[in-house]
N, C-alpha and C positions, 0 to 999 in steps of 0.2 A: 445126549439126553440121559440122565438120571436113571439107575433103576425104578424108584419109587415113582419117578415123573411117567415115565414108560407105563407102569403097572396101571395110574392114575389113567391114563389118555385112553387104554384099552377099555377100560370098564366104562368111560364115557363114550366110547364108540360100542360097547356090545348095550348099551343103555340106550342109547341112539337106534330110535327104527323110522325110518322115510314114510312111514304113512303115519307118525302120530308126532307132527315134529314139536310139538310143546313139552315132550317129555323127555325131565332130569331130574337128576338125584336133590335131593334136597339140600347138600354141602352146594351146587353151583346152583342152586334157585338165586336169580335176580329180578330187578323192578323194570326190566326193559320191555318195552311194549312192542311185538310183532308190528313190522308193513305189511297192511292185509294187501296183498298181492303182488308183497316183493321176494326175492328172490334168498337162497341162503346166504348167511353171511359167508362159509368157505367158499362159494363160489365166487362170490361176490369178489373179495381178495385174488381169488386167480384170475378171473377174468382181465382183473385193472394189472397183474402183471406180478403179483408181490410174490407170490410164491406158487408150489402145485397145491391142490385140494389139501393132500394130505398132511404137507408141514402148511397148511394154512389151520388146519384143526388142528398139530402142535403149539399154534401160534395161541388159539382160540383157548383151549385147553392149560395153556400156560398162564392166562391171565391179560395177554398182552394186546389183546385190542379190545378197544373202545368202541361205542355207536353212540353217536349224539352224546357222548361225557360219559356215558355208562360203560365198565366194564361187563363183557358178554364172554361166559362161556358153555353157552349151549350151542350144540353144532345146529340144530332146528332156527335156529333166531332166523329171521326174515327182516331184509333190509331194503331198502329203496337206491338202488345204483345212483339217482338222480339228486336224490337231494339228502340220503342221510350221512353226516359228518363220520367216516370209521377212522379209525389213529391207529397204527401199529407201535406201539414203543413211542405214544408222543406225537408221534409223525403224523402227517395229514395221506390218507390214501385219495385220488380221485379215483371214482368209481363209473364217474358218468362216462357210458359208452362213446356219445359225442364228442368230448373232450380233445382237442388235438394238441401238441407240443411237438417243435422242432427246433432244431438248429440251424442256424446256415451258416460257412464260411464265406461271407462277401467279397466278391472281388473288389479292385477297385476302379473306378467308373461304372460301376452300379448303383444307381438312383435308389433309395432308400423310400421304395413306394412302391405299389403294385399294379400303377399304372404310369406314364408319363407323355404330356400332352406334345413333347418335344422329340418324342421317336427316342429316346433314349434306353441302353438296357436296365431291366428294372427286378424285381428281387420274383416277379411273378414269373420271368422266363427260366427260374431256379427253383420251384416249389411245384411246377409240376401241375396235376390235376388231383382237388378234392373234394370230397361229398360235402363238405362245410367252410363255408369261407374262412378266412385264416388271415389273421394281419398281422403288421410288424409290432413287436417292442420296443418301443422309443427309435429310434432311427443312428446310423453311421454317414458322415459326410459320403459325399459322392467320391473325394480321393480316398477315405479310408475305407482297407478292406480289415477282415474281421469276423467276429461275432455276433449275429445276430440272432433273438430269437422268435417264433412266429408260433401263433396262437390265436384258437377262436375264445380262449377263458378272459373276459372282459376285467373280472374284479383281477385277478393276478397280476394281468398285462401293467392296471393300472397303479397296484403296489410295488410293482419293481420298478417304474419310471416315475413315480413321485419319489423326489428328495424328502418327504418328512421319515419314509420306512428305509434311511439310510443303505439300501441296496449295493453292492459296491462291485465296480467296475472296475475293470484293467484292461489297461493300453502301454502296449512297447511301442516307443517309439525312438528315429535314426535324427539326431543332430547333430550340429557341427561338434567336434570332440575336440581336447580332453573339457570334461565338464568340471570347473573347479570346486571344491568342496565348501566353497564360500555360497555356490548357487544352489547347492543341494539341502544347506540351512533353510537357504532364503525361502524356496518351495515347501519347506516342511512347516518354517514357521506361519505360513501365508501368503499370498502376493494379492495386491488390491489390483483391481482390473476397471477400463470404464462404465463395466455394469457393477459393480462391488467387488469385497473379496473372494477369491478362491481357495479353500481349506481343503489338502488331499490326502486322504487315510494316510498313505504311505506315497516315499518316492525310493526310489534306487538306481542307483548306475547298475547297468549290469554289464554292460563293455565301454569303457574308457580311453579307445586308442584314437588316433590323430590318423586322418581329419575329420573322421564322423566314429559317434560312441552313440549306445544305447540305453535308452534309461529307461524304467518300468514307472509307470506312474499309477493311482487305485484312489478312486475319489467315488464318491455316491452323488455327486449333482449332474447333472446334465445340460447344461446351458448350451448355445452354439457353437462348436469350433472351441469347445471348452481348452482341452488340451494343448490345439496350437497355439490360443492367446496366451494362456500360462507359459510356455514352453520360448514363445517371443518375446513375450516381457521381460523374460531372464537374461537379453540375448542368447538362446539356442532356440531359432526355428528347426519347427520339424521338414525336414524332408520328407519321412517314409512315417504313416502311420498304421497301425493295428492296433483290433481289440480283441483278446486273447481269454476274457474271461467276464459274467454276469453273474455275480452271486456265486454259489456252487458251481457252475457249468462254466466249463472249459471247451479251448478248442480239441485237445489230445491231439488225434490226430485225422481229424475232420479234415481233410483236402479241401483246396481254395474250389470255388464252385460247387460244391456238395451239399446236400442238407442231409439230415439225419433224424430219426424220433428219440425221442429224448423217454430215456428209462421211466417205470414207474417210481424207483429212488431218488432219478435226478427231480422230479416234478415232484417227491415230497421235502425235495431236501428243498425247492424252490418256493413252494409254501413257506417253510416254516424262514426261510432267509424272509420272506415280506407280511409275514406274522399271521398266517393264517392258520 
């Protein structure tokens, strides 16, 4: 930080006194109207993860977060955790305490539900015990293990699994090798299938040896068994599938069986991938 930016933050913090929080200098007077009986905005920001109090008033101070579209930079502002929109830099903050996000690495022969009538194991014997119910984002076949992610946020869940907010998805997968590069047009340009065509952001070999090579494929749709029926229409069925990534969220190094909470970054950076 800046000298001048430094000198600026102090005098907004010695201006700052906790029993009169409406009060600021008249260069940061804004039109933003208090939640009567919500909480500070810096707190607000730490609680949901972004930063501590203190560079969250850097933040505040800087110009850089929003409430409901407005720029806020009185550290007094009072926000509503529940329902009021803050942005840091653009980004969408969730603030609601309820809010859950996870990952899970799928094994495979894990059922893609949180129950199964069939005695089968299922993605609930992986997620544990929570204060709020929690379900899947769109589903992985029962042979494919993977990425998946699990959430009680309704609107989200529902923008990364609609095809119209193009969301995009990656999956490695093992088939018969060498893949000729005659097949790897064919995939790029389209392949029609019996329910229409398939369009995929991207495809790549990423291992090419004999008798099975590896190819990364990254499409936004979600149909059935989307990737094996691509994958055999070319002749090269899949053997071995994975999904490796949703949007911004990767596996890294999430172990198979594991779930994980997903950063307060990864969950703005998942907003803004399904336009929220």
């Amino acid at each position: 930080m800046s000298k001048a930016a430094r000198e600026r933050l102090n005098a907004l913090r010695a201006d700052y006194d906790p029993r009169d929080e409406d009060r600021h200098t008249g260069e940061d007077r804004d039109s933003y109207t208090d939640v009567p009986g919500g909480i500070r905005l810096q707190k607000a920001l730490a609680a949901a993860g972004v930063a501590s109090r203190r560079a969250s008033e850097e933040m505040i101070a800087a110009g850089r977060v929003s409430v409901d579209g407005q720029t806020v930079r009185r550290f007094g502002a009072r926000v509503d955790p529940e329902t009021s929109e803050i942005r840091v830099d653009g980004m969408r903050v969730v603030t609601a305490p309820d809010k859950l996000y996870f990952a899970l690495n799928k094994p495979r022969g894990v059922v893609s539900t949180m129950w199964d009538p069939e005695g089968r194991p299922t993605l609930a014997d992986y997620t544990g015990q929570t204060e709020e119910r929690i379900f899947h984002v769109g589903r992985l076949d029962t042979e494919t293990e993977g990425l998946i992610l699990l959430t009680n946020d309704g609107d989200l869940a529902n923008r990364l699994t609609h095809p119209r907010y193009k969301v995009v998805k990656t999956y490695v997968a093992k088939v018969p090798g060498p893949v000729p590069h005659g097949v790897a047009r064919e995939i790029r340009k389209g392949v029609e299938l019996d329910d229409g065509p398939v369009e995929v952001d991207s495809f790549r070999v990423v291992d090419n040896d004999a008798p099975k090579a590896m190819v990364e494929i990254r499409l936004h749709e979600g149909r059935k068994h989307i990737v094996r029926r691509l994958m055999e229409a070319v002749g090269h069925p899949v053997s071995d599938l994975a999904r490796t990534q949703v949007g911004p969220i990767d596996l890294n190094a999430l172990k198979l069986g594991t779930m994980r909470t997903l950063t307060s970054r990864e969950v703005s950076e998942l907003y803004e991938a399904a336009g929220l």
